[in-house]
C-alpha positions as CSV (number, residue, x, y, z in Angstrom):
1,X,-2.5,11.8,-23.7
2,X,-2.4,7.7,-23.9
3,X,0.7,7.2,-22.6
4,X,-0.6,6.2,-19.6
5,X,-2.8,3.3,-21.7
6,X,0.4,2.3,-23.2
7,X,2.6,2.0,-20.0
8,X,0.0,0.2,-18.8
9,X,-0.4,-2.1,-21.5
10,X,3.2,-2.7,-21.2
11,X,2.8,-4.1,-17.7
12,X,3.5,-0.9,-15.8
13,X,1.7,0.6,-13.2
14,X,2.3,3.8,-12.2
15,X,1.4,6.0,-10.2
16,X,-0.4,9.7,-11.6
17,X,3.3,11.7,-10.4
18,X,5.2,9.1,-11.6
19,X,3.4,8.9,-15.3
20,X,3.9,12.5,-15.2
21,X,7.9,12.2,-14.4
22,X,8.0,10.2,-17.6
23,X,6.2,11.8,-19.5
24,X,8.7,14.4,-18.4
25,X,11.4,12.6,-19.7
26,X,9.7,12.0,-23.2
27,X,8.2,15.0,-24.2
28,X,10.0,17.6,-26.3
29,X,11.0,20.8,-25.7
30,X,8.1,22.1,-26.4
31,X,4.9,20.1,-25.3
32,X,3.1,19.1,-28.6
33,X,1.0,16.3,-27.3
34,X,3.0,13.8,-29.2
35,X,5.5,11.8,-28.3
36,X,8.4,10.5,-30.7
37,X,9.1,6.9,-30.8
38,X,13.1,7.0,-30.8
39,X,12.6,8.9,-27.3
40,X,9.8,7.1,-25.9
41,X,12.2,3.5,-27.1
42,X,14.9,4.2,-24.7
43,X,13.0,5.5,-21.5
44,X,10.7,2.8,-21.3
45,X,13.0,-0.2,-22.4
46,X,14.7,1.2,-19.1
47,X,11.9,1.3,-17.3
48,X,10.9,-2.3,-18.3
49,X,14.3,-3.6,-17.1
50,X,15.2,-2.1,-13.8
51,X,11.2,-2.8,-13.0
52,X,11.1,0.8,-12.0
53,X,6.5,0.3,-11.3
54,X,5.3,-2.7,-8.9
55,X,2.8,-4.2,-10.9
56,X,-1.4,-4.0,-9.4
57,X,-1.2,-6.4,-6.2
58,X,-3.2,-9.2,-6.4
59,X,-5.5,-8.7,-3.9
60,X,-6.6,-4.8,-5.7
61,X,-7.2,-7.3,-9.0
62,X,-9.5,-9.4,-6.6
63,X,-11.4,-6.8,-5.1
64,X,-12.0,-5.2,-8.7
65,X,-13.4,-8.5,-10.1
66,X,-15.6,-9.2,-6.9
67,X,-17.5,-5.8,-7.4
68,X,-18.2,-6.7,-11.1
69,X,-19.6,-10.4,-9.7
70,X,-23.6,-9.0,-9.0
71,X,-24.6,-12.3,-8.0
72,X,-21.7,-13.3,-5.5
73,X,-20.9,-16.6,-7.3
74,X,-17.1,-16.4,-7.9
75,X,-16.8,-16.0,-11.4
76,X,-17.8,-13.4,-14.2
77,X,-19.3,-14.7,-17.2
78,X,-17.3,-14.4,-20.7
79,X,-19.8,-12.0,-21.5
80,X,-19.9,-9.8,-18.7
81,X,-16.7,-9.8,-18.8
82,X,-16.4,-8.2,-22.7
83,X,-19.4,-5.7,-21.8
84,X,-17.5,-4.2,-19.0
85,X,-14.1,-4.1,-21.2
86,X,-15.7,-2.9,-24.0
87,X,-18.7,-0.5,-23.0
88,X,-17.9,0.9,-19.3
């Protein structure tokens, strides 16, 4: 259930069908809700080197960090910043 935190985390971006094809590709035989890391190695060192997910385009991270800027100044405070990661 955190693969998708852990693809992400890895620099990947993909899309809800396309975390599910990989997950395909992963899982055992018989879904157990964990994956083993000598599977998971190969299919994502792959995925890492053919680039196989575009990365979030620049202009979705923008938009993102303009809704958390209230006050319309340009910038989110440090602390803002950590509350949002952190509690929401």
């Amino acid at each position: 259930r955190e693969i998708g935190s852990i693809v992400r985390s890895l620099g990947c971006f993909p899309t809800e069908a396309e975390l599910h094809e990989l997950l395909a590709k992963v899982e055992e035989e018989e879904p157990t809700g964990y994956i083993h890391l000598e599977k998971f190695l190969p299919v994502m060192t792959k995925v890492l080197l053919d680039r196989s997910y575009r990365p979030i385009p620049e202009d979705v991270l923008l938009h993102a960090f303009e809704a958390l800027d209230e006050n319309k100044c340009g910038y989110i405070s440090k602390e803002k910043l950590v509350k949002y990661l952190t509690e929401e």
